[in-house]
MOPAC internal coordinates of N, CA, C and O (Angstrom, degrees):
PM7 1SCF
backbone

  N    0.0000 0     0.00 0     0.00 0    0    0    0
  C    1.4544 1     0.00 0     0.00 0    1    0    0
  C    1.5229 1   108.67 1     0.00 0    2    1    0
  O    1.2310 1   125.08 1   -31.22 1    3    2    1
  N    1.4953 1   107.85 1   148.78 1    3    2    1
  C    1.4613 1   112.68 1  -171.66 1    5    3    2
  C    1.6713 1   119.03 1   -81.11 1    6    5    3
  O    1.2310 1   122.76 1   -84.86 1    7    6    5
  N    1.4766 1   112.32 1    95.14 1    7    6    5
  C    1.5381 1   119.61 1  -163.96 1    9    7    6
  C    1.7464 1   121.33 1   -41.59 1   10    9    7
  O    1.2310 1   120.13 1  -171.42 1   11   10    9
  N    1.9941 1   117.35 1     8.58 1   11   10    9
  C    1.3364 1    91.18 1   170.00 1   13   11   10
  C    1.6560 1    85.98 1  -106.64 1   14   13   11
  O    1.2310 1   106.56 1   171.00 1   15   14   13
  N    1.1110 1   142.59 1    -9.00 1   15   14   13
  C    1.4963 1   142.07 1   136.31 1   17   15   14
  C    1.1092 1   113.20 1   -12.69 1   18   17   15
  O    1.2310 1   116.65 1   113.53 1   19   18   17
  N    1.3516 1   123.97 1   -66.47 1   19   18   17
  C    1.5221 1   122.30 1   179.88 1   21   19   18
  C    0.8616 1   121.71 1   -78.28 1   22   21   19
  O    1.2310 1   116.16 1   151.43 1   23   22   21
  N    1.5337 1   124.90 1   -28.57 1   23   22   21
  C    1.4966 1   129.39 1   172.02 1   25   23   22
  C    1.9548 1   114.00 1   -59.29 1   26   25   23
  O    1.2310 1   128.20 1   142.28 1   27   26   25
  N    1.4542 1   101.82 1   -37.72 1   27   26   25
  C    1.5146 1   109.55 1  -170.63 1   29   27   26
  C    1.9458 1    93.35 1   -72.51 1   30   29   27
  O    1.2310 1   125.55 1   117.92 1   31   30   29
  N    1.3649 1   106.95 1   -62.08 1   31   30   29
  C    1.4111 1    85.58 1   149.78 1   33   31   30
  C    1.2641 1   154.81 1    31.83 1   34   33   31
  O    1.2310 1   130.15 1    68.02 1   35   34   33
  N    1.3930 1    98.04 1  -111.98 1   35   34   33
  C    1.6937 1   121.98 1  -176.29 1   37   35   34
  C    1.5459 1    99.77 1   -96.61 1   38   37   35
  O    1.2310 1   120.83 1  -154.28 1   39   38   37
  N    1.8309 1   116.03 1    25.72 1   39   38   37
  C    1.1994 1    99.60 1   173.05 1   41   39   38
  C    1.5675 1    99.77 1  -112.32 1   42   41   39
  O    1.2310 1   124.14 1   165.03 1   43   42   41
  N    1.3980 1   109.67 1   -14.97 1   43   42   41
  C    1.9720 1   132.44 1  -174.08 1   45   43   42
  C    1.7461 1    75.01 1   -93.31 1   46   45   43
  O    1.2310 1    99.48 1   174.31 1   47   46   45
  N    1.3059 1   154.60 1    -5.69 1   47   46   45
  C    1.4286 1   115.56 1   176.50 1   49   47   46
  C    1.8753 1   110.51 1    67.96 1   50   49   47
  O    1.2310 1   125.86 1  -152.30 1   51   50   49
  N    1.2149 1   106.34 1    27.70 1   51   50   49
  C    1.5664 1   103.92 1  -173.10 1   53   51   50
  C    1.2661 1   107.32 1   -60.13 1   54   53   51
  O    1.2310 1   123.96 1   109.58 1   55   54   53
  N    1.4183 1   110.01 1   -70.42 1   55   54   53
  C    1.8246 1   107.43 1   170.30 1   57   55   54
  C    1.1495 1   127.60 1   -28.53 1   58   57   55
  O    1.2310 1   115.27 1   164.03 1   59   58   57
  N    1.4636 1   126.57 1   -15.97 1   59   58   57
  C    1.6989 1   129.00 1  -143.47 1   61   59   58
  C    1.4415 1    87.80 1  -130.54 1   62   61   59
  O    1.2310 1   102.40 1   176.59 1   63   62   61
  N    1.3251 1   149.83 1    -3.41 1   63   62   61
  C    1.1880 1   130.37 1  -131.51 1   65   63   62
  C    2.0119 1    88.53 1  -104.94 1   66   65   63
  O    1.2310 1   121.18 1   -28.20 1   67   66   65
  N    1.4351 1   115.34 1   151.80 1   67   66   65
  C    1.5799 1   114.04 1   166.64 1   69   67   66
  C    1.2521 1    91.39 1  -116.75 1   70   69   67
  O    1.2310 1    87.27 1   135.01 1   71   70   69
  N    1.1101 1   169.61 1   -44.99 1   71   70   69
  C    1.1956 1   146.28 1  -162.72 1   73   71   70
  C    1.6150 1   109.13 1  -150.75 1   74   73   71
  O    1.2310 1   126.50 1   -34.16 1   75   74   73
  N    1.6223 1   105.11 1   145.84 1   75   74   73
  C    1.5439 1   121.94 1  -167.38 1   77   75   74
  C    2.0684 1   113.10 1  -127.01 1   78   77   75
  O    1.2310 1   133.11 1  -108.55 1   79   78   77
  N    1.2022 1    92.27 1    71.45 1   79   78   77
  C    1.3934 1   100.54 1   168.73 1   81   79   78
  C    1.6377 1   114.72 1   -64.42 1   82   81   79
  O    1.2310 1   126.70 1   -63.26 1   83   82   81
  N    1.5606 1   104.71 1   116.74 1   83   82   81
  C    1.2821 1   135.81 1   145.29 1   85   83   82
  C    1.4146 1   134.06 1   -31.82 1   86   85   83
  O    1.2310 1    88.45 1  -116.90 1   87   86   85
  N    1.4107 1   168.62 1    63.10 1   87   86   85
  C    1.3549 1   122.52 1   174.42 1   89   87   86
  C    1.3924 1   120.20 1  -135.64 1   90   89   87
  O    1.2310 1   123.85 1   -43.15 1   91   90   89
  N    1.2309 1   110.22 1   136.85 1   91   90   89
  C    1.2888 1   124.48 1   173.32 1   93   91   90
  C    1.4565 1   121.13 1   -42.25 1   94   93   91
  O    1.2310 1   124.60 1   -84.32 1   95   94   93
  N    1.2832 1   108.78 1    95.68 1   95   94   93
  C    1.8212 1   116.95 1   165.47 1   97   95   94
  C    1.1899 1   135.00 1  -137.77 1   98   97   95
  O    1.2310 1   104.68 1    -9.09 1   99   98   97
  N    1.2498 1   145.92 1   170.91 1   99   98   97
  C    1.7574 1   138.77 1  -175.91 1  101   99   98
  C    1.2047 1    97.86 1    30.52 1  102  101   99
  O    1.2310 1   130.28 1  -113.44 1  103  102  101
  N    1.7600 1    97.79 1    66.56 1  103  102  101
  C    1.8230 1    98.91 1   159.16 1  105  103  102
  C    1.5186 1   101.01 1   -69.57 1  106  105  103
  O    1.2310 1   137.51 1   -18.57 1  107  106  105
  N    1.2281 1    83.67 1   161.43 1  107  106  105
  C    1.9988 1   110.05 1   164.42 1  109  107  106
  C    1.9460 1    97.32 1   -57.76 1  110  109  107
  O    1.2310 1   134.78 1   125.43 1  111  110  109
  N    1.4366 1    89.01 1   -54.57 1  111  110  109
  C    1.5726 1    93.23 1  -163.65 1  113  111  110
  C    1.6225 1   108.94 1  -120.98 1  114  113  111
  O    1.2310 1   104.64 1   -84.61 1  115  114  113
  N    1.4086 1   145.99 1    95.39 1  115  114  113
  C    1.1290 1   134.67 1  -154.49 1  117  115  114
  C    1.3913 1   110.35 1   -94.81 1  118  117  115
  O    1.2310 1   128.53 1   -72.61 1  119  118  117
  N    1.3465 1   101.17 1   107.39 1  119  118  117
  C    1.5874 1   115.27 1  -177.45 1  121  119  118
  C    1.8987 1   110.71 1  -106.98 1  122  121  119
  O    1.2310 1   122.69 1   124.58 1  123  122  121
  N    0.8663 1   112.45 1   -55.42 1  123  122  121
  C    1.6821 1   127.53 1   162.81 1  125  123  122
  C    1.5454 1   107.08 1   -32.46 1  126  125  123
  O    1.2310 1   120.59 1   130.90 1  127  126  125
  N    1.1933 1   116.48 1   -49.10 1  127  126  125
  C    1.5479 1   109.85 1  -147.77 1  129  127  126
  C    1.7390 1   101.30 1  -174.54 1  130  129  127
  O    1.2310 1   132.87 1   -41.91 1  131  130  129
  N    1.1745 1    92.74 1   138.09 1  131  130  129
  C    2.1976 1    87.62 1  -177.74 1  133  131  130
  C    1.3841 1   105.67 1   -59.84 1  134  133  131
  O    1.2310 1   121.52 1   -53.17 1  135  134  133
  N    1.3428 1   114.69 1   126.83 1  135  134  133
  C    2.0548 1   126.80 1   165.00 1  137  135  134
  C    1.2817 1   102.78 1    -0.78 1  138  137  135
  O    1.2310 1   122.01 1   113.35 1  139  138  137
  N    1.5751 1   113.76 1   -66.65 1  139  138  137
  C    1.4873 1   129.61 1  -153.72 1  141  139  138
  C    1.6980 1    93.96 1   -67.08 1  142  141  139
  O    1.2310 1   111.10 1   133.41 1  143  142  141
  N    0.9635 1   134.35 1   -46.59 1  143  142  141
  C    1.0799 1   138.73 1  -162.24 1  145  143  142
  C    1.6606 1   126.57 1   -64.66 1  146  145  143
  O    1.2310 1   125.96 1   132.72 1  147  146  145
  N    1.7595 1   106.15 1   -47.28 1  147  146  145
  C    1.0870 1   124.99 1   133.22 1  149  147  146
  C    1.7112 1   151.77 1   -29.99 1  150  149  147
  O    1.2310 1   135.24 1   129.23 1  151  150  149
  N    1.6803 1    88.12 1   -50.77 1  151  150  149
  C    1.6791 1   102.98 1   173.34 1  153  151  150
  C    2.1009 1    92.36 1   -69.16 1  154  153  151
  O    1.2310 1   113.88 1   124.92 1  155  154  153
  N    1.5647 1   129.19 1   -55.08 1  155  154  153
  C    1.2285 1   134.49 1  -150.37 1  157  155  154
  C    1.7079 1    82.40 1   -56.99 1  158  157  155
  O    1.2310 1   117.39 1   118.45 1  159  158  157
  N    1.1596 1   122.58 1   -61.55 1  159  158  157
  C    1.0573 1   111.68 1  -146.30 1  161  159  158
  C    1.9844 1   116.25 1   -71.49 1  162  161  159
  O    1.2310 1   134.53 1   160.69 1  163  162  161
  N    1.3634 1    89.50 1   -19.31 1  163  162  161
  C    1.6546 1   103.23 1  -165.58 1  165  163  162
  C    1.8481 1    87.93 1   -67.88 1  166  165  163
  O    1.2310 1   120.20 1   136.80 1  167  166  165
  N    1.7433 1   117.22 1   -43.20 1  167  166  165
  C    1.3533 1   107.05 1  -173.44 1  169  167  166
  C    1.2167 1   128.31 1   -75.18 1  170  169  167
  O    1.2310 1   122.43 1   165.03 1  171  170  169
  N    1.5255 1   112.95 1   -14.97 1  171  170  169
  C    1.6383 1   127.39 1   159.87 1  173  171  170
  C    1.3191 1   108.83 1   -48.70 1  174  173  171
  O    1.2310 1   126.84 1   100.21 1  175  174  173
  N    1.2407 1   104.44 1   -79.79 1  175  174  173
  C    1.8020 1   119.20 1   163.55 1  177  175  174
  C    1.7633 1   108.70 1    -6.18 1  178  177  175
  O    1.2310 1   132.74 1   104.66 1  179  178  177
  N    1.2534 1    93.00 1   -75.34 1  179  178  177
  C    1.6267 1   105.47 1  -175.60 1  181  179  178
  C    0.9642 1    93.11 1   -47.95 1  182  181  179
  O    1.2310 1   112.26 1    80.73 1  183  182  181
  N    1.4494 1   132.21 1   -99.27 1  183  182  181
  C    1.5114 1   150.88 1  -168.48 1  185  183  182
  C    2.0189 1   111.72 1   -17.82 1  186  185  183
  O    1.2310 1   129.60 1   135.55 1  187  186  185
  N    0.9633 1    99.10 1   -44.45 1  187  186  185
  C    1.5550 1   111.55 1  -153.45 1  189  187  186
  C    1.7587 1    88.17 1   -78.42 1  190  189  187
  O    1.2310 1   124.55 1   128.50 1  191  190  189
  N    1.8882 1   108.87 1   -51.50 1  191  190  189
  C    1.7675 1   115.43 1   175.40 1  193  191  190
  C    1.4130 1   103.50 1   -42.05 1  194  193  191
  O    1.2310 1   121.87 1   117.37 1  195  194  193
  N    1.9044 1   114.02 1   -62.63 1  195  194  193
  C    1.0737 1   122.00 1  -172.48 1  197  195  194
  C    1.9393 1   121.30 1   -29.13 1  198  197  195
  O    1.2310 1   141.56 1   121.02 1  199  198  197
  N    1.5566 1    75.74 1   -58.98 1  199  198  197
  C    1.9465 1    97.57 1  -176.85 1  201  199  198
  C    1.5421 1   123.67 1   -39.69 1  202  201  199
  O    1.2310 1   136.45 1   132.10 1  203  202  201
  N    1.7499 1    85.75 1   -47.90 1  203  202  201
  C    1.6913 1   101.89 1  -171.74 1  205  203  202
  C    1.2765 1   130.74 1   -95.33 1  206  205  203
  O    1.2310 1   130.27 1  -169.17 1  207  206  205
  N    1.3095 1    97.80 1    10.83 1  207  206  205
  C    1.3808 1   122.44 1  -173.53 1  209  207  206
  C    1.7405 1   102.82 1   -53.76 1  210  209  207
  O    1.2310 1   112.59 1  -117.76 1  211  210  209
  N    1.1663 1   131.59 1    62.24 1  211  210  209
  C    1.4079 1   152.27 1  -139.86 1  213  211  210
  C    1.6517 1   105.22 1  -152.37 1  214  213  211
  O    1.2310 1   116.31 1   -23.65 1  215  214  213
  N    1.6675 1   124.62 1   156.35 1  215  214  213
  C    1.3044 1   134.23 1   154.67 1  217  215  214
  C    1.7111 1    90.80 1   -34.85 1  218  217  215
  O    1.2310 1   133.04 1   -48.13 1  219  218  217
  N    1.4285 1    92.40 1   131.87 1  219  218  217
  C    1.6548 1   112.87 1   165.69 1  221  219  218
  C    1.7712 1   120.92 1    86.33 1  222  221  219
  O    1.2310 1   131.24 1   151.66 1  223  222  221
  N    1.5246 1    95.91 1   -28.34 1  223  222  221
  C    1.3343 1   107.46 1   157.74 1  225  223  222
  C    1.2338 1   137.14 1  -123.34 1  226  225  223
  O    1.2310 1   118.94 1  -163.99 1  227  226  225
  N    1.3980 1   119.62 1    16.01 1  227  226  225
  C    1.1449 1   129.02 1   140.47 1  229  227  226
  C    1.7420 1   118.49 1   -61.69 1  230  229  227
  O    1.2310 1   122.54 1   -41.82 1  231  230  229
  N    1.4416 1   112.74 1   138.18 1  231  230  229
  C    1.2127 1   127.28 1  -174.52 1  233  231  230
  C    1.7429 1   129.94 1   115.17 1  234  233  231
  O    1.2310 1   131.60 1   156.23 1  235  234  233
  N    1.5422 1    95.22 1   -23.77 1  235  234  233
  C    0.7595 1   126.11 1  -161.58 1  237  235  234
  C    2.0039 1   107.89 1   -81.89 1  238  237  235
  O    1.2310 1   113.68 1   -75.02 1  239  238  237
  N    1.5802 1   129.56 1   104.98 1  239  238  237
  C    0.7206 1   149.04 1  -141.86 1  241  239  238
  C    2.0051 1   103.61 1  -111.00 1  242  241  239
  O    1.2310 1   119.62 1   -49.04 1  243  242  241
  N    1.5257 1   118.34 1   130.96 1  243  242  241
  C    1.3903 1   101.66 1  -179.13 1  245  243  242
  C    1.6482 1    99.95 1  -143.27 1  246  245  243
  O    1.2310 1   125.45 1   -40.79 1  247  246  245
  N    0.9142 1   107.13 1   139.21 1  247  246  245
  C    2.1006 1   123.74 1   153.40 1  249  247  246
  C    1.1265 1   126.10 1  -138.22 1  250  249  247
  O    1.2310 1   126.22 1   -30.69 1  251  250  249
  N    1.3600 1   105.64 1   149.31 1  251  250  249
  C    1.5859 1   124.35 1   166.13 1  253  251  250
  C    0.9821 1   131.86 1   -75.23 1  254  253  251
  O    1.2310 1   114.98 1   -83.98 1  255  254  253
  N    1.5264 1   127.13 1    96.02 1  255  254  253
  C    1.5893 1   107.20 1   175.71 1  257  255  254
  C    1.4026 1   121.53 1   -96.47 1  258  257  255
  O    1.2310 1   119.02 1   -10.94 1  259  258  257
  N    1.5307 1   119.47 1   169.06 1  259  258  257
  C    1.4770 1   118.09 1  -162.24 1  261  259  258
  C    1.9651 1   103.64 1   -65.82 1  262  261  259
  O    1.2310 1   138.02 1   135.81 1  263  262  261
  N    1.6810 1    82.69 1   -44.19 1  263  262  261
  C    1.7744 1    84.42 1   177.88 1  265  263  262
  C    1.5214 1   112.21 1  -176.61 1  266  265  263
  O    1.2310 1   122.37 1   -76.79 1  267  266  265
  N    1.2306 1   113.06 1   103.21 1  267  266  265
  C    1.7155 1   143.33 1   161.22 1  269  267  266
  C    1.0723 1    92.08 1    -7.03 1  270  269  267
  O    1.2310 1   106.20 1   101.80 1  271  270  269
  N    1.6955 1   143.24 1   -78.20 1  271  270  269
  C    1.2830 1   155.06 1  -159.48 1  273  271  270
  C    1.8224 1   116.43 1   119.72 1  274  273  271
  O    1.2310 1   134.74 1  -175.39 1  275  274  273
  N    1.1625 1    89.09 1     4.61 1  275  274  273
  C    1.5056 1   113.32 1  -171.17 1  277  275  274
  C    1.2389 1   110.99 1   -85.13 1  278  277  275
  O    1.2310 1   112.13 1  -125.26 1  279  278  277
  N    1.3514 1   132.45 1    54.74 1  279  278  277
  C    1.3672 1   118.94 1  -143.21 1  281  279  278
  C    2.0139 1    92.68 1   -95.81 1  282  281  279
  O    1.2310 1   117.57 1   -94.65 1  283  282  281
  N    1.5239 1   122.22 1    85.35 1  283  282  281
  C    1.2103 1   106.98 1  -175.32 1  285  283  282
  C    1.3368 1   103.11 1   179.89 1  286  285  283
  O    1.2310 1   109.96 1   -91.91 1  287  286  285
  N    1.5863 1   136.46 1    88.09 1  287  286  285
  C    1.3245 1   150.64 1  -166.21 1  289  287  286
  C    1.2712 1   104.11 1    62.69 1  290  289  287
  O    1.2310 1   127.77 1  -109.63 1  291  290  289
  N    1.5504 1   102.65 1    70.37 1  291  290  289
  C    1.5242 1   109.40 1   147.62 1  293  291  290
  C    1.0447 1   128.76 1   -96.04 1  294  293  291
  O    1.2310 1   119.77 1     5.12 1  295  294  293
  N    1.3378 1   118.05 1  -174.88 1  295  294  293
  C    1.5775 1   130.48 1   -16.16 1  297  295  294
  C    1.3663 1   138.08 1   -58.72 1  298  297  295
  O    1.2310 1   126.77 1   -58.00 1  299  298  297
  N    1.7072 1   104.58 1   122.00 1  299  298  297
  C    1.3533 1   104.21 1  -162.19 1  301  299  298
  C    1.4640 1    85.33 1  -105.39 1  302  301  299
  O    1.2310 1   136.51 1   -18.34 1  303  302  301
  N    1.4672 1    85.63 1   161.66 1  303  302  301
  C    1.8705 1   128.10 1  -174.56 1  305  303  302
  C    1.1180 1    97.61 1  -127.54 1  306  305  303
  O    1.2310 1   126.36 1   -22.11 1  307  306  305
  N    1.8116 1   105.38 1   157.89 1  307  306  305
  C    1.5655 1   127.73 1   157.67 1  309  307  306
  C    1.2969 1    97.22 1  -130.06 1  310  309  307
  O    1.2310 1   117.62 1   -27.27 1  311  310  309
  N    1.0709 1   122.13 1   152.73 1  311  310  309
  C    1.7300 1   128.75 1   159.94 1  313  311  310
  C    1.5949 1   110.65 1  -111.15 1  314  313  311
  O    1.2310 1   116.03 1   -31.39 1  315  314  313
  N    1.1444 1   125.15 1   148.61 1  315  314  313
  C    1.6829 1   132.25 1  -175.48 1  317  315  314
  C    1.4299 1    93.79 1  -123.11 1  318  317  315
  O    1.2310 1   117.66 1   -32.67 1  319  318  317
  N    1.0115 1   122.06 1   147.33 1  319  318  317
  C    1.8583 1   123.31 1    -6.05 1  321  319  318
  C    1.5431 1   102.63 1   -88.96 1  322  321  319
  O    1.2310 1   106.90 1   150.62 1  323  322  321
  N    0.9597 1   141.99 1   -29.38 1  323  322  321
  C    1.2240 1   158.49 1   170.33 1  325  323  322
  C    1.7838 1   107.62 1   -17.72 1  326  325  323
  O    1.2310 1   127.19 1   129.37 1  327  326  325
  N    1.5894 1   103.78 1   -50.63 1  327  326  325
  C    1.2664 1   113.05 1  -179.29 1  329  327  326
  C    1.4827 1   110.94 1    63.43 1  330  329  327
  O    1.2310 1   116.35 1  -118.77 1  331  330  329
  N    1.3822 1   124.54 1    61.23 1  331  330  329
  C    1.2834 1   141.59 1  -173.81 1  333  331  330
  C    1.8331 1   112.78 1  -116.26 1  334  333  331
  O    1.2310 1   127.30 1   -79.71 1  335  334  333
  N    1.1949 1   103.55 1   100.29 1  335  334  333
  C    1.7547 1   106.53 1  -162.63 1  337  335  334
  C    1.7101 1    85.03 1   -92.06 1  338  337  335
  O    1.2310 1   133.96 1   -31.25 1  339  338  337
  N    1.5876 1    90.61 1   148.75 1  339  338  337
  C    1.3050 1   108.09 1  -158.38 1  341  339  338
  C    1.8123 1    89.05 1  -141.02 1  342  341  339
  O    1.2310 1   128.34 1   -45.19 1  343  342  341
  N    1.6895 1   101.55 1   134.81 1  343  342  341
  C    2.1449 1   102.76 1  -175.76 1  345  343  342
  C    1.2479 1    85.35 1  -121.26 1  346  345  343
  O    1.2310 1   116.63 1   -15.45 1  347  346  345
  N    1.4024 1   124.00 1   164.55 1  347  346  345
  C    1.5560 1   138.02 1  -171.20 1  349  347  346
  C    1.5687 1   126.36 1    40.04 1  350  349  347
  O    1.2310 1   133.13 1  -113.13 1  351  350  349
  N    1.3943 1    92.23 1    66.87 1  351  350  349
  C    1.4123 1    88.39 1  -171.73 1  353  351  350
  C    1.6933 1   115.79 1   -94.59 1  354  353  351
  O    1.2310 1   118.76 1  -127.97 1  355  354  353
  N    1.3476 1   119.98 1    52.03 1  355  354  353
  C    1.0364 1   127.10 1  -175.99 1  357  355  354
  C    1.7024 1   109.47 1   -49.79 1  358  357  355
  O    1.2310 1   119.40 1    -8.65 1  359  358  357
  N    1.6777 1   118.74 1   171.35 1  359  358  357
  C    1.5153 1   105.82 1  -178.62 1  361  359  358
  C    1.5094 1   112.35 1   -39.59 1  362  361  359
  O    1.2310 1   130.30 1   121.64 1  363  362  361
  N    2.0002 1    97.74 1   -58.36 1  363  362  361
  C    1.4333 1   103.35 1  -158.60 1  365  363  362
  C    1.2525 1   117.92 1   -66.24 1  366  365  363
  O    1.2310 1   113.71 1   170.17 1  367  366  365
  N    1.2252 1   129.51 1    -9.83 1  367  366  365
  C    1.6557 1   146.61 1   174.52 1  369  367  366
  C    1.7548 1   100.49 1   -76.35 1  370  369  367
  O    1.2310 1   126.50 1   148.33 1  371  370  369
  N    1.5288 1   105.11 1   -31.67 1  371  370  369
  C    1.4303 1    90.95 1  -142.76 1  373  371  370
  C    2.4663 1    80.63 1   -86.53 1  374  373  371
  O    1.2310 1   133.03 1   143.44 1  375  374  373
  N    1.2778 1    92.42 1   -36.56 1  375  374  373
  C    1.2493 1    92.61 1  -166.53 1  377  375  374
  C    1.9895 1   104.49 1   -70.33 1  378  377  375
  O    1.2310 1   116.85 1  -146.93 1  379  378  377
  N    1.3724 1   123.60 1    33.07 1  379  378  377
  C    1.2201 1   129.58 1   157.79 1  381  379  378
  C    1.4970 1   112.53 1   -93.43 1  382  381  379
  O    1.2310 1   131.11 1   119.40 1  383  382  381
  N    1.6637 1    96.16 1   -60.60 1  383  382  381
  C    1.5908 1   128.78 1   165.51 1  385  383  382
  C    1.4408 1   104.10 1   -22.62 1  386  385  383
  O    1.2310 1   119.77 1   112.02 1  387  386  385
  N    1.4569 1   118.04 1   -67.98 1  387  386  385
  C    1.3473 1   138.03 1  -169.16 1  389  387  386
  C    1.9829 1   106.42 1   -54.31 1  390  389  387
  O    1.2310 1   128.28 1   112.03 1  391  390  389
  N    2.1947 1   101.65 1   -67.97 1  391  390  389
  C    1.1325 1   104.01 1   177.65 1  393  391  390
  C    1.4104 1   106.11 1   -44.64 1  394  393  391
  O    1.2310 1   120.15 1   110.69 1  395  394  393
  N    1.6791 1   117.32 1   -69.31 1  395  394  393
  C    1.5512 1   127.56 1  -131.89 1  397  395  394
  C    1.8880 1    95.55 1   -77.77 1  398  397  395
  O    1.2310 1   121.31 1   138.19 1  399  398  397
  N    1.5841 1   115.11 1   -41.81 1  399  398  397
  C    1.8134 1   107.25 1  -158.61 1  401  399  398
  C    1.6146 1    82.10 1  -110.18 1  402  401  399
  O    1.2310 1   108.37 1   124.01 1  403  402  401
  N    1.6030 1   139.34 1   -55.99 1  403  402  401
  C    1.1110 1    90.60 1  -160.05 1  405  403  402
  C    1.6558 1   131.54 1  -101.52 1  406  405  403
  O    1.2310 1   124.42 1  -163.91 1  407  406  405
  N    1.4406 1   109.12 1    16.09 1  407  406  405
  C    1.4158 1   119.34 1   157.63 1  409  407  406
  C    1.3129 1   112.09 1  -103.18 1  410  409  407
  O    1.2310 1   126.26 1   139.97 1  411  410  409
  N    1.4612 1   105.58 1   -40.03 1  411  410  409
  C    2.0864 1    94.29 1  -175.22 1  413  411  410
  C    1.8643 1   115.73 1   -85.14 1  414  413  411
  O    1.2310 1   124.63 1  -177.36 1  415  414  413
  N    1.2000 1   108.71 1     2.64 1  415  414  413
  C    1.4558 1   125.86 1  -161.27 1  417  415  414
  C    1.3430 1   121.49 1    39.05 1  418  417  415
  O    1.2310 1   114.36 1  -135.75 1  419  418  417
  N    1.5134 1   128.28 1    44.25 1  419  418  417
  C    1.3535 1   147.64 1  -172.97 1  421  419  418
  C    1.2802 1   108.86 1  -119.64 1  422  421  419
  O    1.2310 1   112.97 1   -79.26 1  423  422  421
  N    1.0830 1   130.88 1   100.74 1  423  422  421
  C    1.1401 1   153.58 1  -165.82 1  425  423  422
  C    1.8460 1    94.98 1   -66.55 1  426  425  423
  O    1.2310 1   126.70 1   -39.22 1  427  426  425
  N    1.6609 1   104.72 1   140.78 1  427  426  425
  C    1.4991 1   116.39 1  -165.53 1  429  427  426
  C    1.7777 1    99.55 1  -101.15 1  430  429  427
  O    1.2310 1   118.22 1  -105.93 1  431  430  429
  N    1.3571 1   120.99 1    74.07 1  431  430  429
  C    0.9845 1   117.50 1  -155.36 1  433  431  430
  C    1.8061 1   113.04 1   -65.24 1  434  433  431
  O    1.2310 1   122.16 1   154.78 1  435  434  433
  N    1.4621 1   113.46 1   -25.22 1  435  434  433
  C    1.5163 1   101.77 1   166.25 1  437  435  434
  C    1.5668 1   141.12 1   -76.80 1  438  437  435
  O    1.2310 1   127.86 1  -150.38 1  439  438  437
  N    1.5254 1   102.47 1    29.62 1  439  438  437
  C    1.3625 1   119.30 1   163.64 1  441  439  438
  C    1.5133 1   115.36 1  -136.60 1  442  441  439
  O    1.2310 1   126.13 1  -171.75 1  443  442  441
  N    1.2488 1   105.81 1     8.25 1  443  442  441
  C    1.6502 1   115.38 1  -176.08 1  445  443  442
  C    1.7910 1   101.40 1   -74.76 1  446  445  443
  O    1.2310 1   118.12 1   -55.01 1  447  446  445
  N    1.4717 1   121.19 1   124.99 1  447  446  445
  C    1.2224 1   111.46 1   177.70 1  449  447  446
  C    1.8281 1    97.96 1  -127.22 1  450  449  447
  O    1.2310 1   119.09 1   152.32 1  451  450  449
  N    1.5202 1   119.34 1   -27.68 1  451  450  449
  C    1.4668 1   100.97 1   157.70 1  453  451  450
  C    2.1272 1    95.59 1  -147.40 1  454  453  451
  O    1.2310 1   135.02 1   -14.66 1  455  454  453
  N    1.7773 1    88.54 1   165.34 1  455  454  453
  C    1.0421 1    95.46 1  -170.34 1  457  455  454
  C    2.1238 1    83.99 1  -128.89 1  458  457  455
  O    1.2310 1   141.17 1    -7.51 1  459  458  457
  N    1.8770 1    76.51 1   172.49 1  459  458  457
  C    1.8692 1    82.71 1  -173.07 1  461  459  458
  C    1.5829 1   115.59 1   -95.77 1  462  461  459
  O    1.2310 1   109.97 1   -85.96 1  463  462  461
  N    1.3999 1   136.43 1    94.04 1  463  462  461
  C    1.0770 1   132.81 1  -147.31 1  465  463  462
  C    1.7844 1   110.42 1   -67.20 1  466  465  463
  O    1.2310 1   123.05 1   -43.27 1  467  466  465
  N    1.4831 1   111.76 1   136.73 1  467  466  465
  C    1.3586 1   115.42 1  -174.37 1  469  467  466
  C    1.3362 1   114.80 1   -54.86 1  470  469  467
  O    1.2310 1   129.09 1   -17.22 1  471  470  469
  N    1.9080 1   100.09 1   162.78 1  471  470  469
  C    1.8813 1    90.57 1  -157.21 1  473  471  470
  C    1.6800 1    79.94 1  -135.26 1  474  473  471
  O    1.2310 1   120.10 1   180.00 1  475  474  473

């Protein structure tokens, strides 16, 4: 493997990571949730990871995708590995998400609309 590959890597903590939040923002086409609404929340997201980048929130892994397919009370989320889809993920929604599933690993059950059934 090509060593700035691994370097980019072990600089995202890939190996290390416990959980990989998803969320749908700056669609192409905003059907889920208005553009604006999407972009606010994707930079909370950032900002809030950024912040806590601390014991308990370290590990913790995030992207934007163009669009979940979920097009219906967004902003929708997934969480990994867990696979816990999450609708309205506005900041203040999202910064429960953040406290309660992805530092306390307690799932925010009043935005849970599907989960990934055990295999």
């Amino acid at each position: 493997m090509d060593d700035s590959l691994r370097a980019v890597a072990s600089s995202l903590g890939l190996s290390d990571f416990s959980r990989h939040i998803f969320l749908c923002a700056d669609q192409s086409e905003a059907k889920c949730c208005a553009h604006e609404a999407g972009v606010e929340s994707w930079e909370f997201l950032k900002r809030r990871l950024k912040e806590l980048q601390a014991p308990g929130a370290a590990g913790i892994l995030r992207s934007k995708a163009n669009c979940l397919r979920v097009c219906a009370r967004g902003p929708i989320a997934v969480v990994y590995p867990e696979g816990v889809w999450y609708h309205s993920c506005t900041p203040a929604n999202l910064e429960r998400i953040i406290q309660e599933h992805l530092i306390g690993g307690r799932v925010v059950e009043e935005f849970v609309f599907a989960t990934k059934t055990a295999q």
